[in-house]
gemmi code that builds the backbone of each chain (N, CA, C; Angstrom):
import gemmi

chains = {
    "A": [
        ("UNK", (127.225, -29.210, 107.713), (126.278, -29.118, 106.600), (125.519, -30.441, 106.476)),
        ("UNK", (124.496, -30.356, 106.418), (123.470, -31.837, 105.998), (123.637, -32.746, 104.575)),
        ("UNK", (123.618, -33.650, 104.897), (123.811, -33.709, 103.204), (122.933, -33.405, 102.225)),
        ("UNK", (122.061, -34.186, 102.915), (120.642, -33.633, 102.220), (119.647, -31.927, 102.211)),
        ("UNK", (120.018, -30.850, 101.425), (119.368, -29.762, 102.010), (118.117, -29.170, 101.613)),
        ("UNK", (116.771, -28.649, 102.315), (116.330, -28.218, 101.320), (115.544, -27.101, 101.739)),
        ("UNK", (114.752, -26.017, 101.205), (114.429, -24.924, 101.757), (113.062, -25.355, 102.704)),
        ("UNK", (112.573, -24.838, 103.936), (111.862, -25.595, 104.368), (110.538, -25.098, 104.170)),
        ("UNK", (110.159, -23.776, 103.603), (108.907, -23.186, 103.008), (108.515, -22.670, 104.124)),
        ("UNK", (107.182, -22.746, 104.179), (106.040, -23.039, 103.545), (106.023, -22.283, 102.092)),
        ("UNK", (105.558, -22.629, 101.110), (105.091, -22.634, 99.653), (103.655, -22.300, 99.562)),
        ("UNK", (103.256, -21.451, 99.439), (102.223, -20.857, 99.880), (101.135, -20.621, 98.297)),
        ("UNK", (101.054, -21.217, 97.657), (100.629, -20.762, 95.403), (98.700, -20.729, 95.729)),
        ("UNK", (98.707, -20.527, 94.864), (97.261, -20.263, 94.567), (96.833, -21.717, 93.355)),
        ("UNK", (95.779, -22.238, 93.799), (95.345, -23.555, 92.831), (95.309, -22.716, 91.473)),
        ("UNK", (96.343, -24.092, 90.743), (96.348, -23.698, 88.966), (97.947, -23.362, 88.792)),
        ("UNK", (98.254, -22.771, 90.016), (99.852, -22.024, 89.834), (101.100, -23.324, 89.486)),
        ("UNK", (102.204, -22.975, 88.827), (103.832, -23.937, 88.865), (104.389, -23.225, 89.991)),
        ("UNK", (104.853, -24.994, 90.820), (105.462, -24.050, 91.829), (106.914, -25.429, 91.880)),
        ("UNK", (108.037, -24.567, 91.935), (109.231, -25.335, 91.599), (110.018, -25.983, 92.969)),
        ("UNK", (110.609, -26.870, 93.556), (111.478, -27.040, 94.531), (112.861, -27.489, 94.060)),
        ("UNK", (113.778, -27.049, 94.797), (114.911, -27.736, 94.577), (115.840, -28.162, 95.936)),
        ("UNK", (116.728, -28.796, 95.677), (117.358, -29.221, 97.164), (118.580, -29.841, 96.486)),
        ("UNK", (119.514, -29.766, 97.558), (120.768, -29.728, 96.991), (121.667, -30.922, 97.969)),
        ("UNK", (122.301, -31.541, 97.523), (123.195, -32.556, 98.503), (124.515, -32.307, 98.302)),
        ("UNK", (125.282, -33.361, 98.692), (126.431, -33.185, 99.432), (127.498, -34.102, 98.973)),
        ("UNK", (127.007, -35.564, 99.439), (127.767, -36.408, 98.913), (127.291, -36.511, 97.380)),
        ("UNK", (128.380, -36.927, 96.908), (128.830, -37.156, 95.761), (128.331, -38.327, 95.262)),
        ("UNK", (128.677, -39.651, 96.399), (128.871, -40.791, 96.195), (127.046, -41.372, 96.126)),
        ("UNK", (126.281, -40.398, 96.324), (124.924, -40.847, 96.090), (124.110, -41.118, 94.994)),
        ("UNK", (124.010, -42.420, 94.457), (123.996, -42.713, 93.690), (122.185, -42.480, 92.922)),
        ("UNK", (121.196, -42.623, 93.803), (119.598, -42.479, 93.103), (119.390, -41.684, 94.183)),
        ("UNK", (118.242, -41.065, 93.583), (117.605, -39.788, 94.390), (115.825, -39.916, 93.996)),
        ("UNK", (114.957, -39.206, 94.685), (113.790, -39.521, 94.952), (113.330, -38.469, 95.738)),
        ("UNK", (112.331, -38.498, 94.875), (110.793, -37.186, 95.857), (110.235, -37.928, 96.594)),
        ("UNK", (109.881, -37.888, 97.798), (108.508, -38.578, 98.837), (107.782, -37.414, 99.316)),
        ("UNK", (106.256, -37.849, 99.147), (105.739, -37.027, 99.703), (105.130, -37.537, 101.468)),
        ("UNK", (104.701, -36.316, 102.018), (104.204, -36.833, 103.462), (103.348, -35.988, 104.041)),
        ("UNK", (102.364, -36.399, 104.275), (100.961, -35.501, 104.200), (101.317, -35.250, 105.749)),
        ("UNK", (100.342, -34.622, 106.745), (100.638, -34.124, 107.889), (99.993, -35.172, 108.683)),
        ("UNK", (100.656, -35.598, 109.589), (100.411, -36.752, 110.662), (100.188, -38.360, 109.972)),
        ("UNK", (101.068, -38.230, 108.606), (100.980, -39.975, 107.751), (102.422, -40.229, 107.587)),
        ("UNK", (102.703, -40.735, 107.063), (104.068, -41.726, 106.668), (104.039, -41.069, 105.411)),
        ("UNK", (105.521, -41.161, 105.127), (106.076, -40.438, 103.808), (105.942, -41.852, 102.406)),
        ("UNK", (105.399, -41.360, 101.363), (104.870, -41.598, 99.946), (106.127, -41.729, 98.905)),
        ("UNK", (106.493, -42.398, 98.671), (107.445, -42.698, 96.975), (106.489, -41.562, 96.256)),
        ("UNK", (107.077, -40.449, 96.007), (106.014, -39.798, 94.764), (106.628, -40.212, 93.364)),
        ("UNK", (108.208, -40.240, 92.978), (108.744, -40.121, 92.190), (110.571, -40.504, 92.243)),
        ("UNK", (110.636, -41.036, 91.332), (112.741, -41.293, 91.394), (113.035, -40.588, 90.041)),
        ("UNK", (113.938, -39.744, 90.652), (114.527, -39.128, 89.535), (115.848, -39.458, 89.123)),
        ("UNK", (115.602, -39.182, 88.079), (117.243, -39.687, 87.329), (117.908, -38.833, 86.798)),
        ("UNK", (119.085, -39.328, 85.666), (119.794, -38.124, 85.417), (119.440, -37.149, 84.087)),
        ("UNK", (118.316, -38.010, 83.625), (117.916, -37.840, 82.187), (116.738, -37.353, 82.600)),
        ("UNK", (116.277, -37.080, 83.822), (114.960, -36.308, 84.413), (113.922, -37.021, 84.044)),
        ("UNK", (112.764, -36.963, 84.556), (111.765, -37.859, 84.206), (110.352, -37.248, 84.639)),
        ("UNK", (109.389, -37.670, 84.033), (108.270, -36.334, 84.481), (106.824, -37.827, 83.979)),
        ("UNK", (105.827, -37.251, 85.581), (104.733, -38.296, 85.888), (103.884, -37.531, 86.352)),
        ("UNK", (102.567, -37.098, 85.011), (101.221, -36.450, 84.602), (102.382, -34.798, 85.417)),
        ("UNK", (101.673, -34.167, 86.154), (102.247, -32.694, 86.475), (103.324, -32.720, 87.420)),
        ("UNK", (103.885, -34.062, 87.640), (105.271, -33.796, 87.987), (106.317, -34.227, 87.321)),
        ("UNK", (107.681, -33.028, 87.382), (108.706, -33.445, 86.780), (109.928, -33.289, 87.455)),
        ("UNK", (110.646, -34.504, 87.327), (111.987, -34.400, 88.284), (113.027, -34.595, 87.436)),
        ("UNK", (114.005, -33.549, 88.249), (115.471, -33.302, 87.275), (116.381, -33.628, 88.367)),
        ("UNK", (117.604, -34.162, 87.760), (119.021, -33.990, 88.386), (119.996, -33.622, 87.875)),
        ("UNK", (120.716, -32.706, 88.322), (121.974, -32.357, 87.883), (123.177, -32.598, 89.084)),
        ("UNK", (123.601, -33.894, 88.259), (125.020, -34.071, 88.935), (126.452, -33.313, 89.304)),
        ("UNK", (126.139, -32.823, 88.123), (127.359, -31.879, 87.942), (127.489, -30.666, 89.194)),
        ("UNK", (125.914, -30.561, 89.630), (125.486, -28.991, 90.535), (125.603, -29.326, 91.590)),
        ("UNK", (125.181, -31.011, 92.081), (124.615, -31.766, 92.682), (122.991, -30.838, 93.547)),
        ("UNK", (122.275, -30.759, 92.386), (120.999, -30.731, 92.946), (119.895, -31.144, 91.772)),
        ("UNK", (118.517, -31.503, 92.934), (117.140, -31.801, 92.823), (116.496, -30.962, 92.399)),
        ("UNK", (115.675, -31.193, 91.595), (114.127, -30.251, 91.418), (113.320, -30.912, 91.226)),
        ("UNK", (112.065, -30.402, 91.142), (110.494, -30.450, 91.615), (109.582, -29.630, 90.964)),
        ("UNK", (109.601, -30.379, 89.957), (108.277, -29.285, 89.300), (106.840, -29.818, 89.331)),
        ("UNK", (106.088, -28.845, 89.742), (104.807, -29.463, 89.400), (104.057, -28.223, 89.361)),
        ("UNK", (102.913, -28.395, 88.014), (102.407, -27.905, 87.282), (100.899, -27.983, 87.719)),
        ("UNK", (99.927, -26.878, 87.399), (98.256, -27.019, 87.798), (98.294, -27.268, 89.341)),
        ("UNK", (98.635, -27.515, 90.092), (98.904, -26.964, 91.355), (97.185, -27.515, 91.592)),
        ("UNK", (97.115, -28.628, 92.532), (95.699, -28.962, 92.795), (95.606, -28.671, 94.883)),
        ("UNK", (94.789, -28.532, 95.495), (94.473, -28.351, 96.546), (95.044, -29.506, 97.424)),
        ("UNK", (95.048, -31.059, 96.701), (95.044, -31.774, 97.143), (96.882, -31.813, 96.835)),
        ("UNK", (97.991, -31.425, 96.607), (99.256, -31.634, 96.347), (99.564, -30.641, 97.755)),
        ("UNK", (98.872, -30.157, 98.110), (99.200, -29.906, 99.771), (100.350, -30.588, 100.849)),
        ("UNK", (101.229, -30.624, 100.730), (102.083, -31.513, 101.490), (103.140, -31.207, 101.851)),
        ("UNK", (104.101, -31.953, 102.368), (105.393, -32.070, 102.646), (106.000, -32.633, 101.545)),
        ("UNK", (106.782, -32.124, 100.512), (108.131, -33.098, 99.747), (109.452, -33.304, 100.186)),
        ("UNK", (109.855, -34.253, 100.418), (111.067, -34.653, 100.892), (111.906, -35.253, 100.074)),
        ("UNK", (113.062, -34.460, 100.002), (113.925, -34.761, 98.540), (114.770, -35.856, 99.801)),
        ("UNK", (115.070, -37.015, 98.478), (115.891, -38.112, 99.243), (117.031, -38.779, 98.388)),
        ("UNK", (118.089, -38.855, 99.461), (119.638, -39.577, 98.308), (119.615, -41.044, 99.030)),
        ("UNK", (119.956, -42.024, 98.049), (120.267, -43.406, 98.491), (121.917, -43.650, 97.767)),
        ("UNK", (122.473, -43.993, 99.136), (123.610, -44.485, 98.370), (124.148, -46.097, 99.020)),
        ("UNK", (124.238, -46.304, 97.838), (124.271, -47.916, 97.569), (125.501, -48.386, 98.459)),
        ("UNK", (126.200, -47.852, 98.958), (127.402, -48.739, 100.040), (126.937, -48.188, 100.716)),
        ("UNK", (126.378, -47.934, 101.456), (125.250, -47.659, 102.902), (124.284, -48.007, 102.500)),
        ("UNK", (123.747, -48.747, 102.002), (122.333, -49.138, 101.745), (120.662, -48.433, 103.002)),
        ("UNK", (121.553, -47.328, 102.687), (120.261, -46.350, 103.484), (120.294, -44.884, 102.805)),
        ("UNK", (118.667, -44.482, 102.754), (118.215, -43.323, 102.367), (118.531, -42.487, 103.849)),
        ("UNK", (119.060, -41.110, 102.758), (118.798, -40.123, 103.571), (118.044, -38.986, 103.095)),
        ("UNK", (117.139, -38.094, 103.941), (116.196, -37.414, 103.627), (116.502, -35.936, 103.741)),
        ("UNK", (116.341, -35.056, 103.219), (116.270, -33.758, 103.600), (114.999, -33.340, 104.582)),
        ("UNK", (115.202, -32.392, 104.985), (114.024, -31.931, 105.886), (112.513, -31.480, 105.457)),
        ("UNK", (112.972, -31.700, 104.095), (111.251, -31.422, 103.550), (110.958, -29.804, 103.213)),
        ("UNK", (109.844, -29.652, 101.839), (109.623, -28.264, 101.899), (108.345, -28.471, 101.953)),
        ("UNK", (107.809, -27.352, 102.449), (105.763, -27.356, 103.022), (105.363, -26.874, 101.606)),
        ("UNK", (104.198, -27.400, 101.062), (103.913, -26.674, 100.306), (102.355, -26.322, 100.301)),
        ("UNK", (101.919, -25.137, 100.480), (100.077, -25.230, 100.501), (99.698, -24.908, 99.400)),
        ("UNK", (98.794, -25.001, 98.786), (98.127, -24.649, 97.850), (96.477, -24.223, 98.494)),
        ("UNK", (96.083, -22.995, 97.887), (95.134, -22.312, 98.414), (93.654, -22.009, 97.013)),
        ("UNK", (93.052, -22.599, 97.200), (91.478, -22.058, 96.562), (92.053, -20.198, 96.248)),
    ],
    "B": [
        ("UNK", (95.043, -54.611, 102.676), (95.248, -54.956, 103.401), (97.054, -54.680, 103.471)),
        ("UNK", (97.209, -53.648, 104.843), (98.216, -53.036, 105.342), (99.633, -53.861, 104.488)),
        ("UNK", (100.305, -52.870, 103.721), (101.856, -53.153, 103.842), (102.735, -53.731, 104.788)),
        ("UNK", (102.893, -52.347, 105.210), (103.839, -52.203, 106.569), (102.800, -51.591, 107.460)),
        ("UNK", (102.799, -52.934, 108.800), (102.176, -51.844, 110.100), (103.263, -52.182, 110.679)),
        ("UNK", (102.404, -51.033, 112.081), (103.236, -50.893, 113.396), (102.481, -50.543, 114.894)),
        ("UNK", (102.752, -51.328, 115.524), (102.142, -51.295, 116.589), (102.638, -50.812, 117.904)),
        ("UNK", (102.215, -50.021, 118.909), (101.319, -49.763, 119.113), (101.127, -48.290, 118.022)),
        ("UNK", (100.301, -47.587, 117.449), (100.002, -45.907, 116.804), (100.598, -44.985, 117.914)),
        ("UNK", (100.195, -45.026, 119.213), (100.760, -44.111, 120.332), (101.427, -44.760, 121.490)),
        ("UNK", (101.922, -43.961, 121.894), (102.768, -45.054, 123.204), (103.131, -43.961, 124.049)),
        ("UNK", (102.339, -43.441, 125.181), (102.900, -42.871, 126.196), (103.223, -43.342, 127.390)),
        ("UNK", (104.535, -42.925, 127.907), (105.553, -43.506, 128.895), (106.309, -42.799, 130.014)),
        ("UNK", (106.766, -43.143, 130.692), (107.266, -42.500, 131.801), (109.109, -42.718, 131.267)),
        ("UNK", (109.713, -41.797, 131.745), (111.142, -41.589, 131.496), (111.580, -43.112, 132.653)),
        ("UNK", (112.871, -43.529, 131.864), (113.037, -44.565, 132.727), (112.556, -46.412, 132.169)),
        ("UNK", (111.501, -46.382, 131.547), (110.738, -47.390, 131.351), (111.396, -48.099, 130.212)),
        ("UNK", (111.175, -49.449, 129.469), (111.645, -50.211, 128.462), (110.307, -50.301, 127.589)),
        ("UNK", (110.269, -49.706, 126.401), (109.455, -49.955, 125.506), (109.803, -50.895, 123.957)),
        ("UNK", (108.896, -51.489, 123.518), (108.844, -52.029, 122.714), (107.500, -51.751, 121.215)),
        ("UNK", (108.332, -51.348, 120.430), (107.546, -50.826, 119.051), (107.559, -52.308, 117.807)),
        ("UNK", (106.294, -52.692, 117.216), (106.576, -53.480, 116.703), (106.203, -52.992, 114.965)),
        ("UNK", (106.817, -54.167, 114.357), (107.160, -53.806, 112.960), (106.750, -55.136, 111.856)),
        ("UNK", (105.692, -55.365, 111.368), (105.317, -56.390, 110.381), (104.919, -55.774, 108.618)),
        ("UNK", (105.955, -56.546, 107.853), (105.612, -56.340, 106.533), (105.113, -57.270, 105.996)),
        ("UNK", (104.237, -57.309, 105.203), (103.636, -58.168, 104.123), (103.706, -58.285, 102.492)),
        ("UNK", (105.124, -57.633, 102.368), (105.306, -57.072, 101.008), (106.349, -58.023, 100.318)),
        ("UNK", (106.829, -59.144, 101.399), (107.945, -60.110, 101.110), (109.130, -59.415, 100.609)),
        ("UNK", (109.475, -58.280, 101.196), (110.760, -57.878, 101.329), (111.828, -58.103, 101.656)),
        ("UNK", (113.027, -57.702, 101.463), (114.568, -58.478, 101.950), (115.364, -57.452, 103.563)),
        ("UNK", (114.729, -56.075, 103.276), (115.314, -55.134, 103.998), (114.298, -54.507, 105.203)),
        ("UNK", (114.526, -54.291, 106.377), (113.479, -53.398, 106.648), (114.638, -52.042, 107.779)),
        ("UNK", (113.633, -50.797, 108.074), (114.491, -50.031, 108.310), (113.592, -49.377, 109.717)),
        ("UNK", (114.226, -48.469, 110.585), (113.424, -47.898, 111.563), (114.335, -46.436, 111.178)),
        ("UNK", (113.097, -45.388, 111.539), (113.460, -44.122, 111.154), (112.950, -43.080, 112.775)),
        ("UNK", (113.462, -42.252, 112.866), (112.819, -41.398, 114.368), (112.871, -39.954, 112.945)),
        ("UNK", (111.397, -39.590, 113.692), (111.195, -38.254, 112.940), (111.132, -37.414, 114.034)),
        ("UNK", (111.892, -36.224, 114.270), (111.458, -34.951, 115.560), (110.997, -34.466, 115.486)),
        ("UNK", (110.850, -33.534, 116.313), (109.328, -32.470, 116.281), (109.886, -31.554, 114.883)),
        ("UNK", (110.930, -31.207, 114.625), (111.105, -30.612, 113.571), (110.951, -31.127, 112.022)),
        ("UNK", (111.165, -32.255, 112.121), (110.254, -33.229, 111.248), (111.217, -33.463, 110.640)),
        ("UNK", (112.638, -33.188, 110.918), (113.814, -34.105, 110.329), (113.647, -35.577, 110.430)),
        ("UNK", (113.767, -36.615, 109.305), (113.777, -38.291, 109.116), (114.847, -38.673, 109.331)),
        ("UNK", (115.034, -39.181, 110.167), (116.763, -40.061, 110.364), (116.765, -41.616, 110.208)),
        ("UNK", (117.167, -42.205, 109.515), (117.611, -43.309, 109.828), (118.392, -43.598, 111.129)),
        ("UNK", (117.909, -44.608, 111.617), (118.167, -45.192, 113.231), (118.820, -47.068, 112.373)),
        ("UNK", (118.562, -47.832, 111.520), (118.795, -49.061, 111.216), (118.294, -49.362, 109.941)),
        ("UNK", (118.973, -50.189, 109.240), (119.077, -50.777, 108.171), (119.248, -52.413, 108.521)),
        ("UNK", (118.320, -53.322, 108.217), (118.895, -54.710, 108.540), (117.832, -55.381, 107.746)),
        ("UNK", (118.732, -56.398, 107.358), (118.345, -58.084, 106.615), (118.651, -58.774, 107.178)),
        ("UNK", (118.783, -59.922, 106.782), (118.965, -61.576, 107.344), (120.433, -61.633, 107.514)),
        ("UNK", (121.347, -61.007, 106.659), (122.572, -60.645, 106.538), (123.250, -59.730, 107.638)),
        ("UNK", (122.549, -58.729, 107.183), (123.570, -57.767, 107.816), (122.628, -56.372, 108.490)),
        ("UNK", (123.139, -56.055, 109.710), (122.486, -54.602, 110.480), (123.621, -53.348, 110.330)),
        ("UNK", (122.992, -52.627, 109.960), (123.386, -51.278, 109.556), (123.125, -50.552, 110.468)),
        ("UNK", (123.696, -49.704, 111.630), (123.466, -49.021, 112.142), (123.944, -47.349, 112.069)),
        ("UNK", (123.062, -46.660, 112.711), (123.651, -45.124, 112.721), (124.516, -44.986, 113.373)),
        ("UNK", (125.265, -44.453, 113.595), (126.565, -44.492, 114.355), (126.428, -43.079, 115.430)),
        ("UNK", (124.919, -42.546, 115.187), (124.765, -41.432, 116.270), (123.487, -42.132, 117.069)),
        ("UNK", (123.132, -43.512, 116.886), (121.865, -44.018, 117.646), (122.664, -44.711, 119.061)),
        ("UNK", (121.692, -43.763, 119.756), (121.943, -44.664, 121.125), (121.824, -45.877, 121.246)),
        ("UNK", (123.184, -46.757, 122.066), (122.305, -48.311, 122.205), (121.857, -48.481, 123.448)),
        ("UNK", (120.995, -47.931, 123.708), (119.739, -48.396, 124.574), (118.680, -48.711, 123.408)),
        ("UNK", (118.828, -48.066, 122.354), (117.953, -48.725, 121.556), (118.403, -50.027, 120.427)),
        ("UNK", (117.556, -50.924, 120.222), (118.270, -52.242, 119.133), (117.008, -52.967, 118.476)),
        ("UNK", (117.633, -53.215, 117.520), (116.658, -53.741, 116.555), (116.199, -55.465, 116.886)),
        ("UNK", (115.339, -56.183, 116.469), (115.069, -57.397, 116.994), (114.336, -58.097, 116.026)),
        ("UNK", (115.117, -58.950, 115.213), (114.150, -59.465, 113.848), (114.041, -60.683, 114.159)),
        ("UNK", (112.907, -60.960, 114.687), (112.517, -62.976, 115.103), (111.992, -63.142, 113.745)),
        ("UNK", (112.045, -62.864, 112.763), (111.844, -63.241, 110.773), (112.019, -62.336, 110.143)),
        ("UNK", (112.417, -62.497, 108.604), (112.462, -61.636, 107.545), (111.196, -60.726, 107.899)),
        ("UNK", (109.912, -60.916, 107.440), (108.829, -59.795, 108.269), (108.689, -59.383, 109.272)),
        ("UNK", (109.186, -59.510, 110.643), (109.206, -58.286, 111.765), (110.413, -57.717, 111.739)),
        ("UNK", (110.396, -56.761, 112.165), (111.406, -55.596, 112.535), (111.009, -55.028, 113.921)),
        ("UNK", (111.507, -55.698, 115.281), (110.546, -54.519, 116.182), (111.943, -53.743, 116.760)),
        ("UNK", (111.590, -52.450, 117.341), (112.548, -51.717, 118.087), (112.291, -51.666, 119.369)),
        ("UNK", (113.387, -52.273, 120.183), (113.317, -52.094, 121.575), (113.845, -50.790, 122.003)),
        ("UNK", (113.647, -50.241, 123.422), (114.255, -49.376, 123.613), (114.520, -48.930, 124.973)),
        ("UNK", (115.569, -49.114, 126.145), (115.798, -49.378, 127.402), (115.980, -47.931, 127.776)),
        ("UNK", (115.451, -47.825, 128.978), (115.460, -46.462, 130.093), (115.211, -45.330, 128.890)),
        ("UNK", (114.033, -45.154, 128.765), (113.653, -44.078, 127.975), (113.886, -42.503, 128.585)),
        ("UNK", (114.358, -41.793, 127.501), (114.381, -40.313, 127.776), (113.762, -39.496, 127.300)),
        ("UNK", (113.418, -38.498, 127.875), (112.633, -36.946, 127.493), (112.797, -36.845, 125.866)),
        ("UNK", (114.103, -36.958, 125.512), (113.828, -36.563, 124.045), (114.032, -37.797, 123.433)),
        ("UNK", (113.821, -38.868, 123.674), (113.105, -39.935, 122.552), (111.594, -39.927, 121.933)),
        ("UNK", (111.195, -38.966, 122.758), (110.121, -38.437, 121.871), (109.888, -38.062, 120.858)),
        ("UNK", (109.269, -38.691, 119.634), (109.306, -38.360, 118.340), (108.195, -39.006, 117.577)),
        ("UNK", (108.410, -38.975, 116.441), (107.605, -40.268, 115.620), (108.576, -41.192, 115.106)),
        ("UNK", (108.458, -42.821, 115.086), (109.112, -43.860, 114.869), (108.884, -44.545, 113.774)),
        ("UNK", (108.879, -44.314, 112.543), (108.759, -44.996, 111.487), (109.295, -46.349, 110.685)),
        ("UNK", (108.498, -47.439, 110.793), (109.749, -48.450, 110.362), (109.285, -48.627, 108.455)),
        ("UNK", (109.848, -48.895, 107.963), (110.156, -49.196, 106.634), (110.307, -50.828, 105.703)),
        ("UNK", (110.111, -50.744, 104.862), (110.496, -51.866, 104.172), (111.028, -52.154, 102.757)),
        ("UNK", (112.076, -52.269, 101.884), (112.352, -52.320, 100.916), (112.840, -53.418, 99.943)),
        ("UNK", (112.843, -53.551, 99.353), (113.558, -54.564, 97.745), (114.422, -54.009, 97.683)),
        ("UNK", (115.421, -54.556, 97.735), (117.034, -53.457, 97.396), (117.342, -53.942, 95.788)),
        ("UNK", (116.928, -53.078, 94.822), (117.545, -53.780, 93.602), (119.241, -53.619, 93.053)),
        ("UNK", (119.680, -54.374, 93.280), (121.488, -54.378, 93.616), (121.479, -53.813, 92.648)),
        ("UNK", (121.166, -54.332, 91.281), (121.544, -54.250, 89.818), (121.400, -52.663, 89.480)),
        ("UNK", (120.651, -51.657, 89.943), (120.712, -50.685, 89.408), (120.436, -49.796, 90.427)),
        ("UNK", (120.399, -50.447, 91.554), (120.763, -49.489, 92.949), (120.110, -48.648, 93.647)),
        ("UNK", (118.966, -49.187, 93.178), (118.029, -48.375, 93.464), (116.543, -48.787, 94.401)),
        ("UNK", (116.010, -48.165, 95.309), (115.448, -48.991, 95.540), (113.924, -47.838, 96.339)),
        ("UNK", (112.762, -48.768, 96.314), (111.711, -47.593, 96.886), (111.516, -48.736, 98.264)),
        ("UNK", (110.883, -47.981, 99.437), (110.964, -48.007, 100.435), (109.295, -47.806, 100.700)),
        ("UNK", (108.411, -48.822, 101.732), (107.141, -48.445, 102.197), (107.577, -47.968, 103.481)),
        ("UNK", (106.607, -47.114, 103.893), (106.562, -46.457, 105.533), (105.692, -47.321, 105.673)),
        ("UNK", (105.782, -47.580, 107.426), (104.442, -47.993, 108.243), (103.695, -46.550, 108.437)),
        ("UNK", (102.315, -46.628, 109.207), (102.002, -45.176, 109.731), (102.526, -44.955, 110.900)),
        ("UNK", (103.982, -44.886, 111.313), (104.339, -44.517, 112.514), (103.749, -44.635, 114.080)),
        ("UNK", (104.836, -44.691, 114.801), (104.365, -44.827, 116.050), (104.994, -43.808, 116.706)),
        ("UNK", (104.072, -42.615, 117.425), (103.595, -41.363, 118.060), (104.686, -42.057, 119.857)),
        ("UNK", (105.833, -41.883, 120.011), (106.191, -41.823, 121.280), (105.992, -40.513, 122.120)),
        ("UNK", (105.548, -40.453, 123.185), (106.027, -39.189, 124.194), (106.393, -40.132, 125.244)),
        ("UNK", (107.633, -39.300, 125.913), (108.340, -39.741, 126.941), (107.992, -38.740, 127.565)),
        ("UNK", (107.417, -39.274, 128.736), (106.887, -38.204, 130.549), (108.070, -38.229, 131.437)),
    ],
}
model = gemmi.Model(1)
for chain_id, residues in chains.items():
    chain = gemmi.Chain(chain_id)
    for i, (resn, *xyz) in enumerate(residues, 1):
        res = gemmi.Residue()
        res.name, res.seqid = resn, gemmi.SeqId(i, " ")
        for name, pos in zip(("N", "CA", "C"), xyz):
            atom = gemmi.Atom()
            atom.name, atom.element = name, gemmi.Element(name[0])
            atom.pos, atom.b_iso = gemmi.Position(*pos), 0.0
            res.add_atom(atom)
        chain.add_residue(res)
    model.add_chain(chain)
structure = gemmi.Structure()
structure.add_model(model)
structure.setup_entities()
């Protein structure tokens, strides 16, 4: 099992639409977690760090539940340009390295 | 004016050959990292290293090794290349904030390997 998991899409919404992600890990011992985004043929983007008290920046909002151990991804108004790859990510602090899930596609369509 | 680059953007090679990927930050960071992305577009960490200490994957081949001549470069060497080291090579750079453990990470724009 990966630790990091997440559905790999494509996400296919119509501009204006909520379209939700979630992704689920493994270890326990992972202490911060984080959305990156990664457009197609660029380097992956800090979009957001989520915490446990969830936290939400203009139409995105990120939740964690420890208890489930999973991520979500909300984002709201759905613009043409949120077209991307999100890659849910765990950092844990005695490995001082991120690990990434495989990313979900998401298009948004006119 | 660039974060994190990386040089060369593409690098095509013959199987067999020793390549060298280079890695400069300008963000006065403590950490920097190299990542291989596959065609499936899974991100792996390949290294973690500071002035301190190298972190390695424990599934990375050592034909490949990290090479920090300063806190700002990070380059990755990589001896007798194979068919599937082909990927994208991403190196990284971060602030590790101990205190609350958290920490964000810049990408370079990757470097495009194919191995012939």
């Amino acid at each position: 099992r990966k630790e990091v998991e997440q559905d790999p899409g494509p996400f296919n919404v119509p501009e204006g639409a909520t379209v939700a992600f979630n992704c689920t890990y493994s270890n326990s011992a992972s202490q911060s977690f984080f959305w990156y985004r990664q457009d197609c043929r660029k380097e992956p983007k800090l979009l957001m760090s989520v915490y446990s008290s969830g936290n939400e920046d203009g139409r995105f909002t990120a939740q964690l539940n420890r208890a489930s151990q999973y991520i979500s991804l909300l984002i709201r108004d759905s613009k043409l340009s949120d077209s991307a790859t999100y890659l849910c990510v765990g950092f844990n602090n005695a490995g001082n390295m991120l690990t990434f899930g495989g990313g979900t596609r998401l298009m948004v369509k006119p | 004016d660039t974060a994190v680059s990386q040089t060369p953007k593409y690098l095509v090679t013959q199987m067999g050959n020793d390549k060298s990927i280079k890695c400069e930050q300008n963000l006065g960071h403590d950490t920097m990292y190299w990542y291989k992305q596959d065609s499936k577009k899974f991100l792996k960490i390949m290294f973690s290293y500071n002035n301190k200490e190298l972190i390695i994957n424990e599934t990375v081949p050592n034909r490949f090794s990290p090479k920090s001549p300063d806190k700002a470069h990070l380059n990755l060497h990589i001896n007798s290349l194979e068919l599937g080291d082909s990927a994208v090579y991403f190196c990284a750079s971060s602030q590790v904030l101990t205190a609350l453990g958290q920490e964000t990470q810049y990408f370079g724009p990757g470097t495009r390997l194919l191995v012939l």
